[in-house]
Chimera marker file (.cmm) of the C-alpha trace (Angstrom):
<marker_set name="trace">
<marker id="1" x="-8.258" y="2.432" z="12.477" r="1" g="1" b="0" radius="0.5"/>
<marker id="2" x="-7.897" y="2.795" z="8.490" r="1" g="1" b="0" radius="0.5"/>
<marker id="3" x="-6.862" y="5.758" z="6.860" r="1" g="1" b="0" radius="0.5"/>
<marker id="4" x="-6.918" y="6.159" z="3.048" r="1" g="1" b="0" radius="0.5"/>
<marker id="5" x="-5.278" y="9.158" z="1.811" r="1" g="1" b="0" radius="0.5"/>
<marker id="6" x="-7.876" y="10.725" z="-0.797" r="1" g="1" b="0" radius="0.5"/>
<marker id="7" x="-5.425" y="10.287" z="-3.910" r="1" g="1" b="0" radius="0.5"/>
<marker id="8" x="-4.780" y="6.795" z="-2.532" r="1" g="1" b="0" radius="0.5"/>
<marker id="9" x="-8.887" y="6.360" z="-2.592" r="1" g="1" b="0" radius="0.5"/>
<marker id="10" x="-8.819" y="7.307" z="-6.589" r="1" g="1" b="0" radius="0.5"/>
<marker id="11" x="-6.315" y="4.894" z="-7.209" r="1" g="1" b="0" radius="0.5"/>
<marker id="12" x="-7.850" y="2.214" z="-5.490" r="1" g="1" b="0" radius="0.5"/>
<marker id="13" x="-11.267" y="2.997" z="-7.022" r="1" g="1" b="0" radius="0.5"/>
<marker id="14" x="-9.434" y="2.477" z="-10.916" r="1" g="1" b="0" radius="0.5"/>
<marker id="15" x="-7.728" y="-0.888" z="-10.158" r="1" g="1" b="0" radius="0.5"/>
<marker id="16" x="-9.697" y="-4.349" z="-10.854" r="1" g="1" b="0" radius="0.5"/>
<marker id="17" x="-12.655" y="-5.427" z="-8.449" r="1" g="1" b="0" radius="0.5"/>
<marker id="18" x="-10.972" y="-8.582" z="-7.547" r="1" g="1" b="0" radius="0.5"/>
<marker id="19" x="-7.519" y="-6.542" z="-6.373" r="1" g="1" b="0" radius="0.5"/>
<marker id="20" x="-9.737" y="-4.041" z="-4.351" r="1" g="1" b="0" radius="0.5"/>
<marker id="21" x="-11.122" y="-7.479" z="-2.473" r="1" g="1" b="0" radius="0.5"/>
<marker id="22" x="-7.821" y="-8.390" z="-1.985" r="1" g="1" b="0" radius="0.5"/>
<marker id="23" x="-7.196" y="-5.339" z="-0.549" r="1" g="1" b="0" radius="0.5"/>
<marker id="24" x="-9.872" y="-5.258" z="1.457" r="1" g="1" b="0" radius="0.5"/>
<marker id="25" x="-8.859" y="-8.620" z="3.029" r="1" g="1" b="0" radius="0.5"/>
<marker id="26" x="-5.830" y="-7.749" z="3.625" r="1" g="1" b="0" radius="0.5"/>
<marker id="27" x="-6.384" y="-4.222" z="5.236" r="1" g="1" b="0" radius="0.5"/>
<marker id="28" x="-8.874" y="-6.232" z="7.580" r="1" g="1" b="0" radius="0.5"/>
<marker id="29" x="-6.422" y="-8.308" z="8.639" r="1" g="1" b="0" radius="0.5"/>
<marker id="30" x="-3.798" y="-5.430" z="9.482" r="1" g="1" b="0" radius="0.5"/>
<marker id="31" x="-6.823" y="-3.755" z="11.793" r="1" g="1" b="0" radius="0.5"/>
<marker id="32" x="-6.946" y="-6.184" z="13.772" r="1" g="1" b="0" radius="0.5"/>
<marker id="33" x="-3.079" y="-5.701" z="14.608" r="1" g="1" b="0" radius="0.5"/>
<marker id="34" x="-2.066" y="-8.941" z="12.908" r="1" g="1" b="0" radius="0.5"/>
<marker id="35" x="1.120" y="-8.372" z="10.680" r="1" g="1" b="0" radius="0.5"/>
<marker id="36" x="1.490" y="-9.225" z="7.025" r="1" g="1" b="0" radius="0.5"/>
<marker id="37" x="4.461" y="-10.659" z="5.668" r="1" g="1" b="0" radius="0.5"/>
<marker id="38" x="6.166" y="-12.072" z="2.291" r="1" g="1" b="0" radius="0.5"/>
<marker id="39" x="5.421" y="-13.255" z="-0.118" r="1" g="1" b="0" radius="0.5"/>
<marker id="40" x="1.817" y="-11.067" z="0.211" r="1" g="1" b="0" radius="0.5"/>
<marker id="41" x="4.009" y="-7.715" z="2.281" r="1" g="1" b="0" radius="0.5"/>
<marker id="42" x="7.433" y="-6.273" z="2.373" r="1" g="1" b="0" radius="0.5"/>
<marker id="43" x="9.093" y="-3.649" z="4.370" r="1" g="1" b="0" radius="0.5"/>
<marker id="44" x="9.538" y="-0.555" z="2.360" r="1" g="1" b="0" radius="0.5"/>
<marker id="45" x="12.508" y="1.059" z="4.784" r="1" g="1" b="0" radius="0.5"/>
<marker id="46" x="13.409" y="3.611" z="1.510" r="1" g="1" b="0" radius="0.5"/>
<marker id="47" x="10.277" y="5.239" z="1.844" r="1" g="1" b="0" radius="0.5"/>
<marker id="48" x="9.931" y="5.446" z="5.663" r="1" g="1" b="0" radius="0.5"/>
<marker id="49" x="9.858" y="3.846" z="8.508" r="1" g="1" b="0" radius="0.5"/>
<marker id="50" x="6.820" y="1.409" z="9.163" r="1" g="1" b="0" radius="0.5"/>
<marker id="51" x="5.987" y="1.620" z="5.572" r="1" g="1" b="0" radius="0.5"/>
<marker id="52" x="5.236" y="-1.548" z="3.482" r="1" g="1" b="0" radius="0.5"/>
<marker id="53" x="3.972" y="-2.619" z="-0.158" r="1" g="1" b="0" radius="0.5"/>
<marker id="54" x="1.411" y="-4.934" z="-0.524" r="1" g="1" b="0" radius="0.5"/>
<marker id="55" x="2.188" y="-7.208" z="-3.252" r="1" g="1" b="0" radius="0.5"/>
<marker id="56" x="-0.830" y="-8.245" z="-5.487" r="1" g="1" b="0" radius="0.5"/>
<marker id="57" x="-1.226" y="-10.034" z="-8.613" r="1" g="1" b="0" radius="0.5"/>
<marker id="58" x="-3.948" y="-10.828" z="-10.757" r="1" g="1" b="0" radius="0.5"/>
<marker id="59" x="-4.383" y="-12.224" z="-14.747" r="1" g="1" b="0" radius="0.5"/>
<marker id="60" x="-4.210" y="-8.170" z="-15.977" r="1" g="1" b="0" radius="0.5"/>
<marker id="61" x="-0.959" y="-7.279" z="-14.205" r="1" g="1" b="0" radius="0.5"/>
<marker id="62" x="0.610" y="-6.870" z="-10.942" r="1" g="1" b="0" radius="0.5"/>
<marker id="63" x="-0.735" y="-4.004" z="-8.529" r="1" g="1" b="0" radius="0.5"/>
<marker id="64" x="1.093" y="-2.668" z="-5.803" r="1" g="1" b="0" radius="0.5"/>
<marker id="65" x="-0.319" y="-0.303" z="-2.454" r="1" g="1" b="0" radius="0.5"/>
<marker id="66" x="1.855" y="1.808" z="-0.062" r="1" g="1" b="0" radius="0.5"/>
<marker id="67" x="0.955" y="1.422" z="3.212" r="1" g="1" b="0" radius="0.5"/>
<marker id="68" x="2.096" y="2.333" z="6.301" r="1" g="1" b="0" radius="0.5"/>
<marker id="69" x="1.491" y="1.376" z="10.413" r="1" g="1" b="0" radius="0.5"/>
<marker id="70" x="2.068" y="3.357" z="13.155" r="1" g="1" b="0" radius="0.5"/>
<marker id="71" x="3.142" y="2.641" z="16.705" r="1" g="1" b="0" radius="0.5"/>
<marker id="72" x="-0.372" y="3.041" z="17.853" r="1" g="1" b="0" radius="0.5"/>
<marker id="73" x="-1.890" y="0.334" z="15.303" r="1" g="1" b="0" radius="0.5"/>
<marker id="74" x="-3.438" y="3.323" z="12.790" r="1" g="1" b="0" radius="0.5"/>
<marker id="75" x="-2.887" y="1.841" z="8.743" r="1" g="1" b="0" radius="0.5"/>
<marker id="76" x="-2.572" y="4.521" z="6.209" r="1" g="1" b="0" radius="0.5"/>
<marker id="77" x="-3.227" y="3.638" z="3.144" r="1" g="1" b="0" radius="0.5"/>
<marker id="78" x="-0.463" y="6.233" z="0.873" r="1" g="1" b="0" radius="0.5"/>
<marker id="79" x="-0.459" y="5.327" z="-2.554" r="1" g="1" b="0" radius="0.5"/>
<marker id="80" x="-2.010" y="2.191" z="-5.131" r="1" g="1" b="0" radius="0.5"/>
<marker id="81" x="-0.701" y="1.716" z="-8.536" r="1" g="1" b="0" radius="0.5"/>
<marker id="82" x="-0.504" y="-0.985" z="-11.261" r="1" g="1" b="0" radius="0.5"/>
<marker id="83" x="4.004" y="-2.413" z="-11.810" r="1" g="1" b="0" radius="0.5"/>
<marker id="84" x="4.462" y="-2.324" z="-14.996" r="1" g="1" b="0" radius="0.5"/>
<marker id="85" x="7.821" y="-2.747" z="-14.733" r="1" g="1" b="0" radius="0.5"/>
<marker id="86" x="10.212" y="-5.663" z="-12.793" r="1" g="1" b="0" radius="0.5"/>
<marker id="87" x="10.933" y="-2.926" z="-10.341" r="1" g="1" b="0" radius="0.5"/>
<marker id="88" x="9.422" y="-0.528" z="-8.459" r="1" g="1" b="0" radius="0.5"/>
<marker id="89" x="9.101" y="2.570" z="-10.728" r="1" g="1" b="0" radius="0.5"/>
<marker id="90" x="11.100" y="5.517" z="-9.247" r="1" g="1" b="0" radius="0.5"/>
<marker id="91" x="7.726" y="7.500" z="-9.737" r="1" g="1" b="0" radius="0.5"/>
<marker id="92" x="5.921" y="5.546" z="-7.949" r="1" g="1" b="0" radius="0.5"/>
<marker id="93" x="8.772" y="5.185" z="-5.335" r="1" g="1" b="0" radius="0.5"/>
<marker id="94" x="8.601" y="9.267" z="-5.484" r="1" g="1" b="0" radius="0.5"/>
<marker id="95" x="4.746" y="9.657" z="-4.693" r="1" g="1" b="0" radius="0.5"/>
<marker id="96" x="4.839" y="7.154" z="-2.103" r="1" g="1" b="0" radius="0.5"/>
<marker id="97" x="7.827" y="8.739" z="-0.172" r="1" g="1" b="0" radius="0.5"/>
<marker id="98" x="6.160" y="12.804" z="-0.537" r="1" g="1" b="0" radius="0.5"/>
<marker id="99" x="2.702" y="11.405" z="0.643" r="1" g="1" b="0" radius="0.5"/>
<marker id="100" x="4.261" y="9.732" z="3.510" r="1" g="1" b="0" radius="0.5"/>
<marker id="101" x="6.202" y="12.814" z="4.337" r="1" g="1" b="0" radius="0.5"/>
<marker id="102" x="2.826" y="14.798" z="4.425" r="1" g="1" b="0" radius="0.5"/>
<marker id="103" x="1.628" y="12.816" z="7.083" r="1" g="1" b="0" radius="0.5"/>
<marker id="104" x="4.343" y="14.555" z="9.605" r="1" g="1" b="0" radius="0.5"/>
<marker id="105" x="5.332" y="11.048" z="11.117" r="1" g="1" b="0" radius="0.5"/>
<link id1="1" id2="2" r="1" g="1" b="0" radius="0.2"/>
<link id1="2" id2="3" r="1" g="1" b="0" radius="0.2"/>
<link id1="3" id2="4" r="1" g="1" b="0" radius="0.2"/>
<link id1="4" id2="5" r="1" g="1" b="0" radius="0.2"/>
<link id1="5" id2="6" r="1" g="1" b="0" radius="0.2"/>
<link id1="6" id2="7" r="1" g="1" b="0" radius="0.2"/>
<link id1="7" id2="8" r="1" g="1" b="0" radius="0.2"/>
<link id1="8" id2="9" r="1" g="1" b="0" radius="0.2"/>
<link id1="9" id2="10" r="1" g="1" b="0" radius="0.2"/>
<link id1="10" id2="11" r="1" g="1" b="0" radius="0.2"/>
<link id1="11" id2="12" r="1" g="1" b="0" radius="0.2"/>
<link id1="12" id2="13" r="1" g="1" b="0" radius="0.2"/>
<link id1="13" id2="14" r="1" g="1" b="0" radius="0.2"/>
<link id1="14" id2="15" r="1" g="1" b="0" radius="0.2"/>
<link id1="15" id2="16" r="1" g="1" b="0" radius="0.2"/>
<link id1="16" id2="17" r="1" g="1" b="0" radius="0.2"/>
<link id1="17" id2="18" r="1" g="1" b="0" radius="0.2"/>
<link id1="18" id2="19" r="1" g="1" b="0" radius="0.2"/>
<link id1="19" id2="20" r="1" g="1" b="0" radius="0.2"/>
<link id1="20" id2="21" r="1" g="1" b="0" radius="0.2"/>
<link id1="21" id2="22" r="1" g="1" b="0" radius="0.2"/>
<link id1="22" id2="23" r="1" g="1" b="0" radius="0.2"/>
<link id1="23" id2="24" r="1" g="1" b="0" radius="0.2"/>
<link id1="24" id2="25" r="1" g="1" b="0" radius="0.2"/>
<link id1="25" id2="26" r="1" g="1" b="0" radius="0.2"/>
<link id1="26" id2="27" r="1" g="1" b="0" radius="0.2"/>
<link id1="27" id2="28" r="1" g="1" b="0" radius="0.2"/>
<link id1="28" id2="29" r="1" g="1" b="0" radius="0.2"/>
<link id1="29" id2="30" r="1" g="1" b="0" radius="0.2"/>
<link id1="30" id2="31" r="1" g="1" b="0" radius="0.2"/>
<link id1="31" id2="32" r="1" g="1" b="0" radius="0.2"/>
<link id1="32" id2="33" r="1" g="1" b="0" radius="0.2"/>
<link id1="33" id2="34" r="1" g="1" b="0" radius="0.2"/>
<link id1="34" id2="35" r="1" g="1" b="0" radius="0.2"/>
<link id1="35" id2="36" r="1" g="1" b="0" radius="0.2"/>
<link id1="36" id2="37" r="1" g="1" b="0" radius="0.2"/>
<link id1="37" id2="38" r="1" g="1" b="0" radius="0.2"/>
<link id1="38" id2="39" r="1" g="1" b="0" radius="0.2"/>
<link id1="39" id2="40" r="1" g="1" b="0" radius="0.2"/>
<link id1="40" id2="41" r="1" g="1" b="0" radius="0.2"/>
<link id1="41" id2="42" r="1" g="1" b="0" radius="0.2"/>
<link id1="42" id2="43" r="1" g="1" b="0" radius="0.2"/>
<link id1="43" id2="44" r="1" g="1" b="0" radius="0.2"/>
<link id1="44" id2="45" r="1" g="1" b="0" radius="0.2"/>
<link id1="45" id2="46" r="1" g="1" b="0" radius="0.2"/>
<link id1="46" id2="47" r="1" g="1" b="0" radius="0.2"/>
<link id1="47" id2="48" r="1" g="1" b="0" radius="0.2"/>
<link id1="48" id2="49" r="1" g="1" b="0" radius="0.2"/>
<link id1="49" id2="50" r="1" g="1" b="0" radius="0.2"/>
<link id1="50" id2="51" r="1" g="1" b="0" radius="0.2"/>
<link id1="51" id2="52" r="1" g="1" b="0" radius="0.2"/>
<link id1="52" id2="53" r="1" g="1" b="0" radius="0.2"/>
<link id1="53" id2="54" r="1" g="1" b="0" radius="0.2"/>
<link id1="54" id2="55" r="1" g="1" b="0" radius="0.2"/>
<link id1="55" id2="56" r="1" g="1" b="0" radius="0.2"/>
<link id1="56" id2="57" r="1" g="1" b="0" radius="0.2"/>
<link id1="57" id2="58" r="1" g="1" b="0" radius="0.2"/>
<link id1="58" id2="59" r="1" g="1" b="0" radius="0.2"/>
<link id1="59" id2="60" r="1" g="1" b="0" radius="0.2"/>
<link id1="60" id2="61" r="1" g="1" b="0" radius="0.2"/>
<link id1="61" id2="62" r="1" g="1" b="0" radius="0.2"/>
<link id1="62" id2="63" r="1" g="1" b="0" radius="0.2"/>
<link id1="63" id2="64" r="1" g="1" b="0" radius="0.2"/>
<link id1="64" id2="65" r="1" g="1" b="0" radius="0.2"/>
<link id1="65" id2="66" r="1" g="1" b="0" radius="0.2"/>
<link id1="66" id2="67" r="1" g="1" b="0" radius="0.2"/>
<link id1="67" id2="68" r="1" g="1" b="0" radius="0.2"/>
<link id1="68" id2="69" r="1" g="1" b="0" radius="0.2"/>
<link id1="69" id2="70" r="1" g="1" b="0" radius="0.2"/>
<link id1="70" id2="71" r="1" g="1" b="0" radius="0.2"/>
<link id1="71" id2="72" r="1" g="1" b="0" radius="0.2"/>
<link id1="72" id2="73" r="1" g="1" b="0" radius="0.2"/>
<link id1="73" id2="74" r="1" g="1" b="0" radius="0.2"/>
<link id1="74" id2="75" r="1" g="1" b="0" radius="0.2"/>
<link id1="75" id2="76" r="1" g="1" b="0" radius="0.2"/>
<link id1="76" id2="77" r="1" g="1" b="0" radius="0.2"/>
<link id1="77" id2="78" r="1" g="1" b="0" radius="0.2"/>
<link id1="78" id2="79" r="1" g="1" b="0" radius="0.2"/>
<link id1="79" id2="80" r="1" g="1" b="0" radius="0.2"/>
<link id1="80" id2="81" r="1" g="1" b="0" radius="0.2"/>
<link id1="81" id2="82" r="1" g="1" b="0" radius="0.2"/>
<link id1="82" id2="83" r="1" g="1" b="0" radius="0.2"/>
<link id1="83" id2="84" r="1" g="1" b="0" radius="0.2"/>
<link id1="84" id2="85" r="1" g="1" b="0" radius="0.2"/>
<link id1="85" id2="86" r="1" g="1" b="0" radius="0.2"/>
<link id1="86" id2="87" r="1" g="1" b="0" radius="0.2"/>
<link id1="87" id2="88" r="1" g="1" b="0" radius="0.2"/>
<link id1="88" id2="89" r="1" g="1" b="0" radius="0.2"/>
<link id1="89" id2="90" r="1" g="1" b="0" radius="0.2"/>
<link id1="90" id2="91" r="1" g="1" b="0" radius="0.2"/>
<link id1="91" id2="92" r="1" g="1" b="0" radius="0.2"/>
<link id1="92" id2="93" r="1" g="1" b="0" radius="0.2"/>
<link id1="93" id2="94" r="1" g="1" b="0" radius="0.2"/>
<link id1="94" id2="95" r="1" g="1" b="0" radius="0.2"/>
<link id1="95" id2="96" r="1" g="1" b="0" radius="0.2"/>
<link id1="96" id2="97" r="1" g="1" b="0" radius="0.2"/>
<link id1="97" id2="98" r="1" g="1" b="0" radius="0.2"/>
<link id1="98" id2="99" r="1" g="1" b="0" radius="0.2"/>
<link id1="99" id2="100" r="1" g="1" b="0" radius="0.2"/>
<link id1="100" id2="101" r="1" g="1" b="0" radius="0.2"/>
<link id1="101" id2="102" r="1" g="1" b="0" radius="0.2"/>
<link id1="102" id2="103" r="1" g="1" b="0" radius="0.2"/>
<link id1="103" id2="104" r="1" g="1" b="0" radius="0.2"/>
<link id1="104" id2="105" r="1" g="1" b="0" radius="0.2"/>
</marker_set>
């Protein structure tokens, strides 16, 4: 089971059709309990546990999504946003971590 957080949803909706196919490909994959790994997904341990960034690029930048897995196979899909810089912006890093925390886990 997929769940998209509803700010998550906007920011998906603004990022480039090809990324949102990406993502789409690559959330299928995850709901069928396979596991995604670098160079495409990396553990995000600051933010939580069970909490990854998919890593997407494409010719008008590089776009990142929060996600995160629970024990019981459920995908949440926490926060989407467009790197602008070589690291993660603490923002971003910020959102990610209080929208996980709203989910109680």
């Amino acid at each position: 089971m997929v769940t998209v957080l509803h700010p998550c949803r906007r920011e998906i909706a603004a990022l480039p059709d090809e990324i949102r196919g990406d993502i789409a490909d690559a959330v299928a994959r995850l709901e069928v309990g396979l596991m995604l790994s670098m160079p495409l997904s990396r553990p995000m341990p600051s933010v939580g546990l069970g909490v990854h960034e998919l890593r997407l690029n494409h010719r008008s930048g590089t776009y990142r999504l929060v996600y995160a897995v629970g024990r019981d196979g459920q995908v949440i899909l926490v926060h989407a946003f467009k790197k602008t810089t070589r690291a993660t912006p603490v923002r971003n890093m910020t959102v990610a971590r209080q929208r996980f925390r709203g989910l109680g886990r």
